[in-house]
N, C-alpha and C positions, 0 to 999 in steps of 0.2 A: 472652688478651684479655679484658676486661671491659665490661660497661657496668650502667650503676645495677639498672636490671632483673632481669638473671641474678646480679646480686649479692644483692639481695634474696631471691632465690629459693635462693640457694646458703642465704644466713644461716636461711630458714625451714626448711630443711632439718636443719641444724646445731640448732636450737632446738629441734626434733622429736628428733634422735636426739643427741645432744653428745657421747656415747662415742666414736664414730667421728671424731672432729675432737680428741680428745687422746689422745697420749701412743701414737699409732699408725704405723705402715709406710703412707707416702702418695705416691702419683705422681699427677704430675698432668701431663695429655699435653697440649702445643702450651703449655706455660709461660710462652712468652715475656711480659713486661711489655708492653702496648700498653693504654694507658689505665689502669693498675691488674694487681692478678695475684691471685691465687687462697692466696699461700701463708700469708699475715695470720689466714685461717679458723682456721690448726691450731697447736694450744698443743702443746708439749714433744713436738714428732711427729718421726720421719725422714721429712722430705720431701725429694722429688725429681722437682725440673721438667727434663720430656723437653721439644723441641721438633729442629726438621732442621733449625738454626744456631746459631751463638752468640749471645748477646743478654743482655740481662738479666733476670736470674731464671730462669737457662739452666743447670741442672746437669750434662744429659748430652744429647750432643749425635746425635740416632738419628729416626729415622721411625719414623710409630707403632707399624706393622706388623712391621716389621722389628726391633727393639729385644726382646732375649734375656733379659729378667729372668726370675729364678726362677718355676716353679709356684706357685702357692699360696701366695704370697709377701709381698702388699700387703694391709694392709686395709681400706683405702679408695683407690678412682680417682677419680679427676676430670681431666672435660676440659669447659673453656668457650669457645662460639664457633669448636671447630673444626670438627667433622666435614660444615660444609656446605663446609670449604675443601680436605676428602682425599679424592684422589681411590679412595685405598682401605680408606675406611671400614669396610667389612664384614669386611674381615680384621684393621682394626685393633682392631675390637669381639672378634671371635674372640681377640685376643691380650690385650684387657684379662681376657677369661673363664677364660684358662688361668693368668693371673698371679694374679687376684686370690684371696682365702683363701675357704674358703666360711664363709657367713654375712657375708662382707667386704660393701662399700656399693661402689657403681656411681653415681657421679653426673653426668651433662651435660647443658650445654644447646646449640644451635645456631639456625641460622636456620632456618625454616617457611615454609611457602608462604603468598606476601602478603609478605613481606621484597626489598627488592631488591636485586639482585645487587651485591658489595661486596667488596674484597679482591682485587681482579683486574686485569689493566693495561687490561681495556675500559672500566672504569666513572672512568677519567680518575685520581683521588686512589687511589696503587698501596697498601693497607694493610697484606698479607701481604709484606712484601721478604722473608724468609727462605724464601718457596717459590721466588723465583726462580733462587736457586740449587741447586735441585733438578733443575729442570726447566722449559722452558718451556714448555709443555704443561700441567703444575700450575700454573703461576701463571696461565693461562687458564682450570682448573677450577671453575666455581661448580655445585653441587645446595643447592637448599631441600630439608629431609628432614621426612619425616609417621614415626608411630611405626607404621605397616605395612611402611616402608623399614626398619626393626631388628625386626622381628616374623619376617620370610622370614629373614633369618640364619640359618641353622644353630642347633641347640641354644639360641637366644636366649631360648626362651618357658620353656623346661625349667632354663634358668639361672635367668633372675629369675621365680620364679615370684609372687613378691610385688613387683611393681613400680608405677609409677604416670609417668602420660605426662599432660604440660601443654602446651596450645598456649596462648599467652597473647599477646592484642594490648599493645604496650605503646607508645612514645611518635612522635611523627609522624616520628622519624629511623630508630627499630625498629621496624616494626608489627608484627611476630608473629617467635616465636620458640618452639623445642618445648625442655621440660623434662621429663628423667627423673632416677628415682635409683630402685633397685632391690637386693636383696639375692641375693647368690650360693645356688642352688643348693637354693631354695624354703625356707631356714629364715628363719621369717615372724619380722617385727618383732612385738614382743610387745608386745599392747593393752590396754586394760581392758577384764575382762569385761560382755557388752552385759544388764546385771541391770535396767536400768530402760529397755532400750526394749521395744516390738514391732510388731510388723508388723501390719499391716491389709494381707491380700489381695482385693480388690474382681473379683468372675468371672461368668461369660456362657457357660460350657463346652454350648452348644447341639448339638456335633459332639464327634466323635472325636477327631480334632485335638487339637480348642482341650481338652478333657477332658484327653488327654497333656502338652498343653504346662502345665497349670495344674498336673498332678501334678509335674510337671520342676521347676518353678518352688519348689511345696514341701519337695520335697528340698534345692534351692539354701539357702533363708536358715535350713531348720533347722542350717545350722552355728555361724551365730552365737549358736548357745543361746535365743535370743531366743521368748516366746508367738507365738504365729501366731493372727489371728484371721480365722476366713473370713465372707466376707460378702458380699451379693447378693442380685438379686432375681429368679435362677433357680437352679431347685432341682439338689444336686448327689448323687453315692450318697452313701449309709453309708460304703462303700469311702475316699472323700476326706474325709466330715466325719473319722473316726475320726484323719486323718493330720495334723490339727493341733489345738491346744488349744480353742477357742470357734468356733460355726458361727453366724451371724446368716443368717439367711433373712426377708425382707422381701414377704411374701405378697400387696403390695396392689401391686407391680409396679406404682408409680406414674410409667408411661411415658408421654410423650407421643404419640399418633397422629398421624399425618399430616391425617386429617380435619378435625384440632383445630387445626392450625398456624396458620389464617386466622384464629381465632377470641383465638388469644392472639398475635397482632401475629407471627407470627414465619419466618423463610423460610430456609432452608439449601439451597437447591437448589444442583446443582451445573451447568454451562453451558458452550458452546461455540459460538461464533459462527465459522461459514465463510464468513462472506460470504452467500450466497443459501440456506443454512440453519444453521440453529440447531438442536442438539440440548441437550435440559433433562432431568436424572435427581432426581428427589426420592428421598427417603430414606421407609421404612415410617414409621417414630417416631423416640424421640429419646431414651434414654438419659439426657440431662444430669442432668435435676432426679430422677430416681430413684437416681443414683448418688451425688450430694447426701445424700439420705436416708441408703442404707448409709452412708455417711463418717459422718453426724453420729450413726446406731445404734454403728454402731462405737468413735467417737470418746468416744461418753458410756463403753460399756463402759470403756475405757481408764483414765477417770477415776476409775473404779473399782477397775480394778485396782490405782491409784497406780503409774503408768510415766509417765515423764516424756518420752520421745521416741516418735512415731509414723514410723514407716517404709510411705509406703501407696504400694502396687504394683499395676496392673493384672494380670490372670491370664496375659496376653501379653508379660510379660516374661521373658526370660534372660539377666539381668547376669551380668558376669564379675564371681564371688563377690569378691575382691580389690578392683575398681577398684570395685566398688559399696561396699565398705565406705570406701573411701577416699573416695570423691567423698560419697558423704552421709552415710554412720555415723558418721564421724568430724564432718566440719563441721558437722552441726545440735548439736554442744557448742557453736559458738563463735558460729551464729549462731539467730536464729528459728527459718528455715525455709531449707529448700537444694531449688530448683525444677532443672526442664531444661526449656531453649526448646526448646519445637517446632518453631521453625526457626531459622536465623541470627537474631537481630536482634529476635527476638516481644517479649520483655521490653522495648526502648527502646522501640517504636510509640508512635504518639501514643495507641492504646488496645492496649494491651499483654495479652499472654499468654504464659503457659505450660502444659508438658505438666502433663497432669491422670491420666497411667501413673504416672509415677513421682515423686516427690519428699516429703520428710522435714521432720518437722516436729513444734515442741515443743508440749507434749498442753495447756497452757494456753491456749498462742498458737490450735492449732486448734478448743478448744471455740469460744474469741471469734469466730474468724472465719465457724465454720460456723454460730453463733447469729443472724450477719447476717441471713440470708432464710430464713423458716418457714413460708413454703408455693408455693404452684406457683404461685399468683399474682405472689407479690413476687419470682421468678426469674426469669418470663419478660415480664412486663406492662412494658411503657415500655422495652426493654431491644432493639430491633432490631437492636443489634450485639454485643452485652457479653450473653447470654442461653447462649452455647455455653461448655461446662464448662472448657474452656481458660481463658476471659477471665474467665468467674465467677470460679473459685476464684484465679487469680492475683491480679486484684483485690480480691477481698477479704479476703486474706493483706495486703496492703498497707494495706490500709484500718487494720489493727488491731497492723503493724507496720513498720519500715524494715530490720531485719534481718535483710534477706534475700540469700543468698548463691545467684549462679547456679553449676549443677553445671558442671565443666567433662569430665563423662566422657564417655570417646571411646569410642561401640559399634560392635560389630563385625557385618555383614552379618544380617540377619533377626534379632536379638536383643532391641529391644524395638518393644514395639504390631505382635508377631506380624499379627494380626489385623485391624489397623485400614481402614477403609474411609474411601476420599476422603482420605486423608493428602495434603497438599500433594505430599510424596516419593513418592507411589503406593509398590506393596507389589510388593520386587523379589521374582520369583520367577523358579528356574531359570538366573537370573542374565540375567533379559530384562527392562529397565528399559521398560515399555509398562505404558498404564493401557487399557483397555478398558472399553466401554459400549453400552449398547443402545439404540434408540429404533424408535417407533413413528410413522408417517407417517396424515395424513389419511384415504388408502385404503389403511390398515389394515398398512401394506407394515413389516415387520418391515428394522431397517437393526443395520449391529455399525459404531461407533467407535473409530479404534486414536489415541493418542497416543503420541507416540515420549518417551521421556525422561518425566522425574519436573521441578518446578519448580526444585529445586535440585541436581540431579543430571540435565544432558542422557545421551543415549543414546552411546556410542562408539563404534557400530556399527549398523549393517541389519542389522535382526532377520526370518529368514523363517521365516513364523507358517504354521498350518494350521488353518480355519474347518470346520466338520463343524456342521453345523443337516439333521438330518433327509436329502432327499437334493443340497443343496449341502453338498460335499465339496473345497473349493480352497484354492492354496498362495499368499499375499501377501505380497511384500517391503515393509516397515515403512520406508523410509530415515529417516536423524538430522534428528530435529528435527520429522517430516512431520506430519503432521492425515490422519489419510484413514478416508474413508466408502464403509461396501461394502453394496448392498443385498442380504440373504438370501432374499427372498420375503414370502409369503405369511404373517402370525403365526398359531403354530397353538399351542393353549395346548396344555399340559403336554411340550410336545415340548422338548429342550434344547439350548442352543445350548455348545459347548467351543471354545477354542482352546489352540492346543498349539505348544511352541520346543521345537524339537532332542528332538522324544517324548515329550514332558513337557506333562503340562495344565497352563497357565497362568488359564485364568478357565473356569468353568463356571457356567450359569445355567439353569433350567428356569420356564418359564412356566407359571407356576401359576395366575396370574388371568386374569381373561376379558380380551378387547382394549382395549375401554374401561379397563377398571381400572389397567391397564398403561402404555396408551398417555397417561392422567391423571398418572402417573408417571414416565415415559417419552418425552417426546415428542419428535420432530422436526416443528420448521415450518419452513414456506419463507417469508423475510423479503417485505413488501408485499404478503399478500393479501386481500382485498378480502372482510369480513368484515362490510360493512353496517355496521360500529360508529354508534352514538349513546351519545355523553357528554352526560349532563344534570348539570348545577352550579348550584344554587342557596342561600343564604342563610335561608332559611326555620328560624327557632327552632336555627339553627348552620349550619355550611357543610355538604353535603349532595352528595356523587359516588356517579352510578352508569353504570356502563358496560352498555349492551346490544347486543347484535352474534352474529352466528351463527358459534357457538363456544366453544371452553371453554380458556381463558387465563387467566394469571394478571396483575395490574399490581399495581406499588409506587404505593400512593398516601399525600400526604404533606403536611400540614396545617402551614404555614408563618407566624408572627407576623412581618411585611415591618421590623415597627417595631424588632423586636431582635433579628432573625434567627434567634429559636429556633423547632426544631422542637415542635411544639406535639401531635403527634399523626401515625402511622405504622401502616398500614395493609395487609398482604397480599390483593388485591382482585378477587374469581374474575366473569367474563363474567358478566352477567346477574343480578348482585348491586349493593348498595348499601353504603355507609360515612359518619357523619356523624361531628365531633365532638363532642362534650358541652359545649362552650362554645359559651354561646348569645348573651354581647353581643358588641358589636363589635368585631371584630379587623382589621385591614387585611390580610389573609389572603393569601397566594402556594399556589397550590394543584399541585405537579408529581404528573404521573402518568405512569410511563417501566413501560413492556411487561418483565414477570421474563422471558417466554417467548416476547414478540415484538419488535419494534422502534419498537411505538408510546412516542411522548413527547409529554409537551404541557405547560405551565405555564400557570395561570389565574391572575389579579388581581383579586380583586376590585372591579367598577366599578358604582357604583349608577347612575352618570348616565343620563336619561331612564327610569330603571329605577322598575318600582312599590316600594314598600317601605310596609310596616305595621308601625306602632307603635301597641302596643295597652298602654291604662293597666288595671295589675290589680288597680287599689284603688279604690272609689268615695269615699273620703274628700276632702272638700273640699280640705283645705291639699296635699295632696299632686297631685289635678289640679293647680290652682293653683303649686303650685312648678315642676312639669317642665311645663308647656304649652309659656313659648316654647324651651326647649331643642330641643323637637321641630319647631320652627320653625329654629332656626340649624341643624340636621342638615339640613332641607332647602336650605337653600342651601349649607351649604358641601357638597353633598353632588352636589346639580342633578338632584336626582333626586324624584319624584311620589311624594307619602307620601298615605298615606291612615292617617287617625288613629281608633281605636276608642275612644273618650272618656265619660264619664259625666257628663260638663256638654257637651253639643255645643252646648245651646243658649245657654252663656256666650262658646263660642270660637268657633263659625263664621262668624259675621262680623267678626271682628277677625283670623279668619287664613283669607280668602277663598280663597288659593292650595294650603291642604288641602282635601283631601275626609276630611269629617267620617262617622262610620260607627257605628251603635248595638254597644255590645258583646255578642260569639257575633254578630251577621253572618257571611253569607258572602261570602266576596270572592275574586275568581279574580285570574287571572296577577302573581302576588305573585313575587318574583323575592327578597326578602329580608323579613324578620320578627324584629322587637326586643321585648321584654316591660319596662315598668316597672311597679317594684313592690318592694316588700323580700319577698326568696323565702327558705324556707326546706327543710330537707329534713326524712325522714321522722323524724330525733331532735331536731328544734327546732334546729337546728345552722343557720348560715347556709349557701346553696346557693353553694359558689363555680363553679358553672358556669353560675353567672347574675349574678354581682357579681364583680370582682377584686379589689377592697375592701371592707372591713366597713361595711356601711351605717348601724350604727347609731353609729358610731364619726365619721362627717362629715355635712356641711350637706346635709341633704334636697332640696336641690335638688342637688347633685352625684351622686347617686343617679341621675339620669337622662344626667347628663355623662359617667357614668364609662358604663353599660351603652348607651350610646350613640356612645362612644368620642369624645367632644369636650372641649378643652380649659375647663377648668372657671374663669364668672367668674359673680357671681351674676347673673341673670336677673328681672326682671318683667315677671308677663304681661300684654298686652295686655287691657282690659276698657273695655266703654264709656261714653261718658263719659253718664251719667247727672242728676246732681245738678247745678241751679239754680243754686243760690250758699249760702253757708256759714252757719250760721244759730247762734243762741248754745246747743248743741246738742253734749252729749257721750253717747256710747254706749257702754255695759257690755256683756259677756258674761262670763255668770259659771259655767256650768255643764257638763260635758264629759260621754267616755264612761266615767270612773274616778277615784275622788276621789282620785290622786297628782296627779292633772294639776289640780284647785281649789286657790284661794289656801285654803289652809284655816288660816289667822289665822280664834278665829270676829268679831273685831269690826273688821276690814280694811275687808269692803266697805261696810260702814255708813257707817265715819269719813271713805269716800273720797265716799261719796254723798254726807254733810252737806256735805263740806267744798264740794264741787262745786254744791251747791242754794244753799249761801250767796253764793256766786261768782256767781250771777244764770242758770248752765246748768240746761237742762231734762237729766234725763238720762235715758237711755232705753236698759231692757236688750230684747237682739236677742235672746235664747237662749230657743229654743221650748220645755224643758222648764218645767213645772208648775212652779208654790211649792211649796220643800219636794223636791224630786226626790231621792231618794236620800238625805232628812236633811238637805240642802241647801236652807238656805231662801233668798228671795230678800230682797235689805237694802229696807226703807220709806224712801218717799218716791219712788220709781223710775216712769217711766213704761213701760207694758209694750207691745212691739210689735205691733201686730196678725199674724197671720197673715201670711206674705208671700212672695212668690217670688227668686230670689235676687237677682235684677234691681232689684225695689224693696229689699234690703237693702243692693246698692252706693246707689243713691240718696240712700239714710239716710247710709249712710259717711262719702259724698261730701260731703252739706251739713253734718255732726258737723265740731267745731272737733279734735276728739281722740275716740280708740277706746281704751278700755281694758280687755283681757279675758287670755285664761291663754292656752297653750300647744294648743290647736284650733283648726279651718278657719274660724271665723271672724276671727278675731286674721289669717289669712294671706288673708284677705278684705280687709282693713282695709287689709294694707298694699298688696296689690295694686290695690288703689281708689286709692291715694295718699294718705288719712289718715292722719296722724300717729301712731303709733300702740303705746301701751304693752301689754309682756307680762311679766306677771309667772308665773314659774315657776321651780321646784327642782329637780324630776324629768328636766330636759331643758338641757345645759349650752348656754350660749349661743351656741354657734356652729349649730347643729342649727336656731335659727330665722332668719330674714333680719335683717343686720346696717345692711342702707341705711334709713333710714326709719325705725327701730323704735330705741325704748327699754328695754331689755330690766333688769329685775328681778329678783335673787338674792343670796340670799347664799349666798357663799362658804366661811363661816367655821363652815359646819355640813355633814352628812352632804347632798351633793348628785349632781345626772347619773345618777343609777341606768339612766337607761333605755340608756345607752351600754356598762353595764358588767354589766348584769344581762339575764333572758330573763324580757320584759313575760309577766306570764298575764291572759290578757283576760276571762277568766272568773272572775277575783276582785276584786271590787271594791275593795277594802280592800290590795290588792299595795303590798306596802311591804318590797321585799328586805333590809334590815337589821333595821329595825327594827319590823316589824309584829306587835302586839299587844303593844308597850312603851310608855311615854311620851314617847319620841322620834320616834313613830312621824309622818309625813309633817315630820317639825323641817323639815326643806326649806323649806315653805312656809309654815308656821306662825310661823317666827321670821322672817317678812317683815312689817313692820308699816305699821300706814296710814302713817302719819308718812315712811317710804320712797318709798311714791310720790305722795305728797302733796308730796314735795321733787320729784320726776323733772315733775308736772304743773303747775308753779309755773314751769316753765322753758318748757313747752307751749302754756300760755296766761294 
């Protein structure tokens, strides 16, 4: 029988070895044609299809078992799609073994478990009719077979000692199906020599044990001739360096502690909810990002060596020499990288992994991917789920490539991650699938936890266990599937607790830290009790959680944008501690904080309503009050919440915005429940603060600066000002002088020709700008009326009754318009959108070097700041090549 599948798998085969497919002595058992047949594969061969009736493509008509060919006779078998339909498989395997030649080929495939049953008069459509003239009792036979079903055979393992076993899912009508092909009699297929890979051993030998198992391990791959390079960041003898070729020792054992997990976002605890208690085991440290390191120590060596493949193994491996070289030595020719899921299915997850033991991988492909993250920062910061060395390094093999082949090697009992601790499949030992654990109770009461079965391997039996702590000495039956909790007494440090199956220690543990330290580690709680907790949440300069309460617990706390559902910031959060984020304007904020170690959960919302809130301006410059005032007014209403404003003009705005409370800046002001900063911030490299802007502020309209860090939709705004001024009088006003000659019209005969023209016109004109004639080299144009002294109140006045304002790019120019005066600005330095667009007649040219201040980093300490061109003769061209005659046109339309 055939189907597309096993035929591909037949043809990879043949492609692999092509001898064996010509000019050979071939049977092939269960022959008959049903969808296709088998005999197409072999050029100028004697073949001869067996099956138990006549059919097509039926040479000799025999049962498989039973069928008398010569010794040592064939040199290739094949059979496809039978042996889940014999019911005497094992002896027909037996009889392929005596037929075929040695070094002959062995090839089949059958159905696997996950296939359903097919071929038989139950399953409706009858596919095998030639069994039923056998018997009917055969033609009721179905077994799906594993390759531990042809491993028990007799002689099977001593026959193919070079073989290789596939279970491979394949289409919704076949879902799995197992593939071998093997050579008689242990003479191996012959390979190319492994001259350009080696191996990276990565070790931890802290015991005796794990020391033998690493040495075992060594012995293993020195067959494939291949460099061995060991490495680690615990130290190993003389004795082991001397047994492979390079020793990497990594001295700064850059492990994570336990102490430090809260401090870099991160939480691996492991957990058990019973209903009315919970037991939590944390781990001492963390291995990941230290093993990290050895990888990329070792990985540079490689690159030195000029080896083009890396083979990296934890020290707790024992592959079978054979199916490891098949499953990866061979496939990382053909692809990237060749992983093994950690469990069924880790690789498809929506965040995917794989084992970080074993897997193989070409030495360009791993510099790239281990060059991703270079320090302990960038592995575990922001990473709450993707930080554990499974997800790391799977990920960022993909990051740098797509070819990547999952291994499909099938291991055999205790063989690889000897060692590992918290494996999803717990660590069979003595052949008693139970995980075990300890915890510690309030009053101090020492408890042991048994779990029956492993997550993807249940228990197949009642396991009776034997507990031994000091002097509780008792026998508990485990049943399938159970949870159970047995209290031992009293914890008494350094005393140890063993349990034992069938004589045999299965978990031993000695209490070496004090009960606290343990029971921090260790704990059981009983769900609901009543611990006084107080959660304070508040808003102030960023969202702000802390939990106080009698006791020492952990919570997930988790800093939520409601606007686009990202997590914005992730938290491990101990009793009697605080967490804030670093973003400090406004976010519409969802705040969850769900118990690692108890059952508290709770989610906040941010709500200002009736709520105090302070906005405090961090700049005393005119235009910029001015710009954001009423924004902090629409915050209050659409907000409904009581602001109180820290302002450097109170006495401009508190009666035009009665319904704030106005506040001198540095006041102190109590029960503030939320706190907003306007201001352009910077950090300590002149760099913009983005945890106080989401946007580059010098890059948009100054008034959108208090929109965006205030979280409102941006339109422009003017502020409220009162109304001061008479009536309009034939009356124009200059301001001609700032805090930096980029921001002056610096034409030097602009403002003369703008004043004649203006004196001729019958205006008085009158400059507002308090510095001196001359400030800065900056003189002031003749003919000009000069303002007295004045407070700002009597400078709206002035505004108010001026028919037009004409001044540069400073607070009085945003004076003018927010008074309602007409109001022209001429400037270079500052692209047009950055001043108000209603009102204003804005002046530039285009057609030269302009906007610097959006593109450049202002230095306020140089007067003369001219980022292209300063100390050339292009220098301010911005403004210089702006001439009277330009706004002598813009003012001709004004009045």
């Amino acid at each position: 029988m055939a189907h597309t599948e096993q035929r591909n798998f037949c043809k990879s085969v043949k492609a692999k070895y092509p001898d064996f497919f010509k000019n050979k002595k071939v049977l092939d058992i269960g022959s008959l044609d049903i969808n296709g047949s088998n005999r197409d594969l072999f050029e100028n061969c004697d073949y001869t299809g067996l099956d138990v009736g006549e059919g097509k493509n039926v040479d000799i008509i025999s049962i498989g078992h039973l069928f008398n060919g010569p010794d040592n006779h064939f040199d290739t078998i094949i059979s496809t799609e039978v042996f889940e339909h014999d019911m005497f498989y094992e002896e027909t395997i037996k009889n392929v073994m005596r037929m075929l030649k040695p070094g002959g080929l062995f090839l089949f495939t059958c159905g696997a478990p996950g296939r359903p049953e097919h071929g038989t008069r139950r399953c409706g459509a009858f596919c095998a009719p030639l069994l039923l003239e056998v018997s009917e009792e055969w033609a009721d036979y179905y077994k799906n077979l594993t390759p531990d079903d042809f491993k028990v055979i007799p002689k099977f393992k001593e026959t193919f000692l070079d073989c290789y076993f596939e279970i491979k899912d394949t289409d919704i009508e076949i879902p799995s199906d197992l593939y071998f092909y093997g050579i008689k009699d242990g003479v191996e297929i012959k390979y190319k020599q492994f001259n350009d890979d080696v191996f990276v051993i990565d070790c931890w030998p802290d015991t005796k044990e794990k020391e033998s198992t690493l040495i075992e391990l060594i012995k293993k791959v020195k067959v494939y001739g291949a460099p061995i390079i060991l490495t680690g960041h615990y130290p190993v003898s003389t004795k082991i360096q001397r047994m492979v070729d390079y020793y990497l020792y990594d001295g700064n054992n850059d492990i994570l502690l336990e102490k430090d997990f809260g401090e870099y976002g991160i939480n691996s605890d492991r957990w058990t909810d019973m209903g009315t208690y919970k037991i939590t085991n944390k781990v001492d440290f963390h291995h990941d990002y230290a093993i990290w390191l050895t990888m990329k120590n070792a990985f540079n060596l490689v690159k030195q060596l000029g080896k083009q493949y890396i083979h990296f193994l934890e020290y707790d491996n024992l592959p079978d020499e054979i199916q490891y070289r098949q499953s990866f030595m061979e496939y990382v020719r053909k692809n990237d990288a060749v992983v093994y899921e950690y469990s069924e299915g880790s690789t498809r997850e929506s965040n995917p992994y794989s084992s970080a033991y074993i897997f193989s991988i070409k030495t360009d492909v791993a510099l790239k991917m281990i060059s991703l993250i270079n320090s302990k920062n960038e592995y575990f910061f922001n990473k709450p789920d993707r930080w554990q060395l499974e997800k790391q390094l799977y990920q960022s093999i993909r990051k740098v490539t797509n070819s990547i082949f999952v291994s499909k090697y099938i291991p055999n009992d205790n063989e690889l991650n000897i060692f590992a601790v918290w494996n999803r499949n717990g660590i069979l030992k003595n052949g008693a699938r139970l995980q075990t654990y300890l915890g510690v109770d309030e009053a101090k009461q020492l408890f042991i936890h048994f779990i029956s079965g492993f997550s993807e391997q249940p228990a197949d039996k009642d396991y009776l266990i034997e507990v031994n702590y000091g002097d509780y000495k008792k026998f508990h039956t485990i049943k399938k599937g159970e949870y159970k909790l047995e209290k031992l007494g009293d914890y008494k440090q350094n005393k140890i607790v063993e349990v034992f199956y069938q004589g045999k220690e299965i978990f031993s543990q000695q209490l070496k830290d004090n009960v606290n330290d343990f029971r921090r580690k260790n704990k059981l709680t009983r769900k609901n009790v009543n611990t006084n907790r107080k959660v304070n949440i508040h808003f102030v300069d960023g969202p702000f959680v802390e939990i106080l309460e009698n006791g020492d617990y952990l919570y997930n706390v988790q800093f939520i944008d409601k606007k686009n559902g990202k997590l914005e910031f992730e938290f491990n959060l101990k009793s009697n501690h605080w967490v804030k984020s670093v973003k400090k304007y406004y976010i519409d904020w969802l705040i969850k904080i769900k118990g690692v170690d108890n059952d508290y959960y709770q989610e906040y919302n941010i709500d200002l309503t009736d709520k105090r809130v302070m906005i405090c301006f961090e700049s005393k410059s005119l235009g910029d009050n001015l710009a954001w005032m009423d924004y902090v007014e629409k915050f209050r209403v659409e907000n409904k919440c009581k602001v109180i404003c820290a302002s450097f003009q109170i006495d401009l705005f508190k009666n035009q915005y009665p319904e704030i409370e106005f506040v001198t800046p540095g006041s102190n002001v109590n029960n503030i429940y939320a706190l907003y900063r306007l201001g352009l911030f910077y950090n300590d490299n002149r760099e913009i603060d983005y945890t106080k802007h989401y946007n580059d502020p010098k890059k948009e309209p100054l008034m959108k600066v208090a929109s965006d860090i205030l979280g409102l939709t941006y339109k422009e705004l003017k502020p409220k000002l009162p109304k001061l001024g008479k009536k309009k009088k034939k009356l124009v006003t200059i301001a001609i002088h700032s805090t930096a000659q980029c921001k002056y019209w610096n034409n030097p005969t602009g403002w003369q020709e703008v004043v004649d023209y203006c004196k001729g016109k019958g205006y008085e004109v009158r400059l507002l700008s308090r510095e001196e004639d001359g400030y800065m080299g900056n003189k002031n144009p003749k003919g000009i009326t000069i303002q007295p002294k004045s407070t700002l109140k009597d400078l709206i006045k002035v505004l108010q009754e001026s028919e037009l304002f004409i001044g540069i790019s400073s607070g009085l120019s945003w004076l003018s318009w927010a008074s309602g005066t007409p109001t022209v600005i001429i400037s270079g330095f500052t692209d047009v959108d950055l001043e108000p667009l209603d009102g204003v007649t804005r002046i530039i040219n285009k057609n030269v070097c302009n906007s610097c201040w959006s593109n450049h980093e202002f230095d306020p300490g140089n007067w003369n700041w001219c980022p292209i061109h300063e100390k050339t003769e292009n220098q301010f061209e911005c403004s210089k090549t702006i001439t009277g005659q330009d706004v002598i046109k813009e003012i001709d339309k004004l009045i």
